[in-house]
N, CA and C atoms as a LAMMPS dump frame, in Angstrom:
ITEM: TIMESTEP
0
ITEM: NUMBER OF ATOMS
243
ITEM: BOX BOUNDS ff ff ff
-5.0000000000000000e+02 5.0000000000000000e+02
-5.0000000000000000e+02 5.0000000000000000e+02
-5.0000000000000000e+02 5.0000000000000000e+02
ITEM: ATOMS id mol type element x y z
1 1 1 N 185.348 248.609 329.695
2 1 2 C 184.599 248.985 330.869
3 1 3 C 185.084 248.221 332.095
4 2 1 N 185.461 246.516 331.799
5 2 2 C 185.906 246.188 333.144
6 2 3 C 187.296 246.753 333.848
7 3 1 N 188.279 246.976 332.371
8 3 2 C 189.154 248.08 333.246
9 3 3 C 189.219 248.995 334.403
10 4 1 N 187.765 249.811 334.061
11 4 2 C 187.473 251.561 334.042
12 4 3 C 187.113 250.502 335.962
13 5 1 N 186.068 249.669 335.907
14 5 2 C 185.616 249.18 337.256
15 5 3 C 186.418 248.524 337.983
16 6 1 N 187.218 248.153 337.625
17 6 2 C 188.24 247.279 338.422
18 6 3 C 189.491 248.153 339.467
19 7 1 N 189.722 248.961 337.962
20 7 2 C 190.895 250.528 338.676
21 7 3 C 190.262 251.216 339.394
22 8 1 N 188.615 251.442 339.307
23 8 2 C 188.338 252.753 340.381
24 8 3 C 188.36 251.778 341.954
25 9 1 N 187.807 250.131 341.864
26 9 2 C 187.756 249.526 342.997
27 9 3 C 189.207 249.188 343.58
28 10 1 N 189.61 248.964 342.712
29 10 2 C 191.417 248.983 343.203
30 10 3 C 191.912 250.392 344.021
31 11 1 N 191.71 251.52 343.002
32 11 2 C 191.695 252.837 343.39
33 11 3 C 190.901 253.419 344.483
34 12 1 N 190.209 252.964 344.9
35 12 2 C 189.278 253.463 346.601
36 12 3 C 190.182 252.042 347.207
37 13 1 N 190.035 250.77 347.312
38 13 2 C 190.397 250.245 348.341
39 13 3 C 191.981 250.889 348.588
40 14 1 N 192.744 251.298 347.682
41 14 2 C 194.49 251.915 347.984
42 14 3 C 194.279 253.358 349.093
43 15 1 N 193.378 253.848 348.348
44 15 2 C 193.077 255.362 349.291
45 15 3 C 192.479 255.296 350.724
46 16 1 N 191.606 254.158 350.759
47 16 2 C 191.313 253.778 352.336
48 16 3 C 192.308 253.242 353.055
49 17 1 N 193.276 252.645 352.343
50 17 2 C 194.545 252.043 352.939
51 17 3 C 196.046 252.776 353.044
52 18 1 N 195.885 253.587 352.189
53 18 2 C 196.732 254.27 352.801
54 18 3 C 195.868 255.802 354.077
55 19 1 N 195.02 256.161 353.998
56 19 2 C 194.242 256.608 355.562
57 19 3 C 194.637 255.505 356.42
58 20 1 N 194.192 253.884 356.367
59 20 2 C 194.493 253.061 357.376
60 20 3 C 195.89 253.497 357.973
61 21 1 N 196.798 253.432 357.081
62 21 2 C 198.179 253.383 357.319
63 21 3 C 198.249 254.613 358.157
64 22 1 N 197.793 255.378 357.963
65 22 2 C 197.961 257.447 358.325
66 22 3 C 197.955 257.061 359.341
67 23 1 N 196.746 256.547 360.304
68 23 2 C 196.025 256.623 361.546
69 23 3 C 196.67 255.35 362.236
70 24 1 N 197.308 254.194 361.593
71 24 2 C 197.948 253 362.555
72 24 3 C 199.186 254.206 362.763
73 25 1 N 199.717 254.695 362.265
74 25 2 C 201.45 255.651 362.394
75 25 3 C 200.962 256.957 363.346
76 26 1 N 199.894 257.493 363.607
77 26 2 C 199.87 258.524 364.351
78 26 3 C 199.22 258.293 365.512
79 27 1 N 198.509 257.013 366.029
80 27 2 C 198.245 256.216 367.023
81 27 3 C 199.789 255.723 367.527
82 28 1 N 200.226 255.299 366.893
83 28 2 C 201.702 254.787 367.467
84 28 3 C 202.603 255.892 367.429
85 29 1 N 202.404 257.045 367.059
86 29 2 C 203.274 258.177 367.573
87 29 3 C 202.923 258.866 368.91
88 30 1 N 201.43 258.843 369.2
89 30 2 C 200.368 258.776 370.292
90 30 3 C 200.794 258.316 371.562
91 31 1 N 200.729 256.807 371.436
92 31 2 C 201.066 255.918 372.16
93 31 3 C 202.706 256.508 372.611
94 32 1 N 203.35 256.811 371.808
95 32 2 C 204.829 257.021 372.116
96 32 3 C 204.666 258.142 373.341
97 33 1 N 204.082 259.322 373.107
98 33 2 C 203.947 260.303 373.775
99 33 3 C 202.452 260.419 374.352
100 34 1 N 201.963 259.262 375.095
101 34 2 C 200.574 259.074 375.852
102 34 3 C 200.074 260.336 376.692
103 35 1 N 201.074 260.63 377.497
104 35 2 C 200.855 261.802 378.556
105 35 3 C 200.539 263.167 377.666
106 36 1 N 201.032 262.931 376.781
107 36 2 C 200.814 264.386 376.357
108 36 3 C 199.689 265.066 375.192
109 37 1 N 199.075 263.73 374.615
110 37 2 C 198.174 263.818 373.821
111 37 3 C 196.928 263.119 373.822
112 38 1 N 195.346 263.228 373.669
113 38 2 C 194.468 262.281 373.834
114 38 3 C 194.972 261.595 372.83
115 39 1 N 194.897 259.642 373.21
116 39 2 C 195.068 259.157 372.588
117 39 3 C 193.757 258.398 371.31
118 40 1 N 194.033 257.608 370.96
119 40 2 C 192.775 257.231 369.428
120 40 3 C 191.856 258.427 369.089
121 41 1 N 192.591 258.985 368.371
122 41 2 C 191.118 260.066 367.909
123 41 3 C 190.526 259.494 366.334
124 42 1 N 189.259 259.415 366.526
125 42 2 C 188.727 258.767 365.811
126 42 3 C 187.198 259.269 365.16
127 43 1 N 187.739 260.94 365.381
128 43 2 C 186.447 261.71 365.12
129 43 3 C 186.505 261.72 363.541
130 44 1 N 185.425 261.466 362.821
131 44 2 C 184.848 261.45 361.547
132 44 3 C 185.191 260.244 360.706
133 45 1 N 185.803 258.637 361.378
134 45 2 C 186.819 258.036 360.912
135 45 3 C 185.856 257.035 359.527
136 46 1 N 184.305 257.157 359.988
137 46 2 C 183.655 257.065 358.643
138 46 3 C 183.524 257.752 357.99
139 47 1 N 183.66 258.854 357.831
140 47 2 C 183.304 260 356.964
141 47 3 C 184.76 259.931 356.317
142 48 1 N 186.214 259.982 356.905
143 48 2 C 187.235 260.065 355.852
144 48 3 C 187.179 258.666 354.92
145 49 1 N 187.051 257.941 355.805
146 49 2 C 187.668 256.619 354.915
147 49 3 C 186.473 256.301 353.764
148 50 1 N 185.003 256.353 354.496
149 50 2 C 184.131 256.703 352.998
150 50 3 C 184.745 257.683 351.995
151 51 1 N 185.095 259.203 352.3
152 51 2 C 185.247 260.025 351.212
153 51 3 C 186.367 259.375 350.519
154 52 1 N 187.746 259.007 351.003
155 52 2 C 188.628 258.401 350.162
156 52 3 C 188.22 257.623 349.511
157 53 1 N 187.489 256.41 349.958
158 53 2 C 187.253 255.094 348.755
159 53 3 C 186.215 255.711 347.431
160 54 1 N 185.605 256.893 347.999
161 54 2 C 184.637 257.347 346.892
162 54 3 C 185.47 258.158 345.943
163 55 1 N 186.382 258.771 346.325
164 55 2 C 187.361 259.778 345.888
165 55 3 C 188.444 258.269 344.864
166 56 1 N 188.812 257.79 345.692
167 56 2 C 189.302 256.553 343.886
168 56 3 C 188.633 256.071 344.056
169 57 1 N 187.171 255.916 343.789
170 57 2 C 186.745 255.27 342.802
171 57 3 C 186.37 256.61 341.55
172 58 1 N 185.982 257.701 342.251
173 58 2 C 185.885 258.527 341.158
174 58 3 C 187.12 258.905 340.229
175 59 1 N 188.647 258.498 341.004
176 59 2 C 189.947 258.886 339.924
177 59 3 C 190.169 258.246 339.306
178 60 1 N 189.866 256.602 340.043
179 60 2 C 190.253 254.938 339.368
180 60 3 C 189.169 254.892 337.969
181 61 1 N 188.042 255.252 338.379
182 61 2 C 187.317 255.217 337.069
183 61 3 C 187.612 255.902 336.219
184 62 1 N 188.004 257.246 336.122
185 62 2 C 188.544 258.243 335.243
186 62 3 C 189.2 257.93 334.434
187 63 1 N 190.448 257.766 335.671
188 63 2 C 191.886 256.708 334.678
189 63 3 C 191.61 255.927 334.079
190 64 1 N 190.792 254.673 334.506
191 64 2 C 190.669 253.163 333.729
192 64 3 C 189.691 253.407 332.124
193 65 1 N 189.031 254.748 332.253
194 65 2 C 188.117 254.978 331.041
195 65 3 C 188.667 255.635 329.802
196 66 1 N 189.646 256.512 330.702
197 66 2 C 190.778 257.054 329.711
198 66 3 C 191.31 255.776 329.159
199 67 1 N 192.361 254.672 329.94
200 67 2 C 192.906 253.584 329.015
201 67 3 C 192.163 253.145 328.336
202 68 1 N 191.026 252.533 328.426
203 68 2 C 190.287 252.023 327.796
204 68 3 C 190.099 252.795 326.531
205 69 1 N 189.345 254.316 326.397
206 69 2 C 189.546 254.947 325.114
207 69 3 C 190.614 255.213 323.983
208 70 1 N 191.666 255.173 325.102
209 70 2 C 192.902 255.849 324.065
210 70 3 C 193.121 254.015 323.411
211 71 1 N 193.152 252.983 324.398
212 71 2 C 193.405 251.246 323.428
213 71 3 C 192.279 251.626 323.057
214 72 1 N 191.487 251.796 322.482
215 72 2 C 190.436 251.602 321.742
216 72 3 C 190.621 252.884 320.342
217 73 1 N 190.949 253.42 320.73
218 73 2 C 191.739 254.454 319.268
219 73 3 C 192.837 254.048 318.894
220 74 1 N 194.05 253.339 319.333
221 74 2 C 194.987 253.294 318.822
222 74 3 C 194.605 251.798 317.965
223 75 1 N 193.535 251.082 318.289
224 75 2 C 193.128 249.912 317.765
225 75 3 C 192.46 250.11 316.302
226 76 1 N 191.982 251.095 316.571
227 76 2 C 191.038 252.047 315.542
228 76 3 C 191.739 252.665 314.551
229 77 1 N 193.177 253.077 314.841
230 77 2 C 193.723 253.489 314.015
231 77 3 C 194.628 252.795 313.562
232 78 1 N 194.713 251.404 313.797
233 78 2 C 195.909 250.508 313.192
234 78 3 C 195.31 250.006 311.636
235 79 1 N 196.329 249.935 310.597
236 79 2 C 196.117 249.381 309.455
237 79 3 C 196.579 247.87 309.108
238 80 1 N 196.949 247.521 307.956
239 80 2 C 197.17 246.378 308.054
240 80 3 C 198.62 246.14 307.579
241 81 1 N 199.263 247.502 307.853
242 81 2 C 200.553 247.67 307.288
243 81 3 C 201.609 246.96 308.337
């Protein structure tokens, strides 16, 4: 289980960070071309970066529950051979 919690919190903080990353690179493409575009747009910027971190934690948990089951069968199925 601490797997399954650790990967989904690992897994939302990566997905908010790479959004971070999205929006520092298209602010500075912005900035490049000021005149021609409003610059910082920052409409819904809680609403994405919440849905991403919720979005891995719901994949990070998935994944980390899967490892956890399948080591826990292959443990299950070892003999003493």
């Amino acid at each position: 289980m601490l797997n399954a919690s650790v990967g989904a919190v690992g897994e939302g903080v990566e997905e908010v960070t790479e959004e971070f990353l999205a929006d520092a690179f298209r602010t500075m493409a912005d900035l490049a071309h000021w005149t021609d575009t409003d610059m910082l747009k920052t409409d819904n910027i809680l609403d994405r970066y919440g849905m991403n971190f919720i979005g891995g934690l719901i994949g990070g948990g998935v994944n980390g529950l899967n490892t956890d089951f399948s080591a826990f069968k292959r443990i299950n199925n070892m003999t003493s051979e």
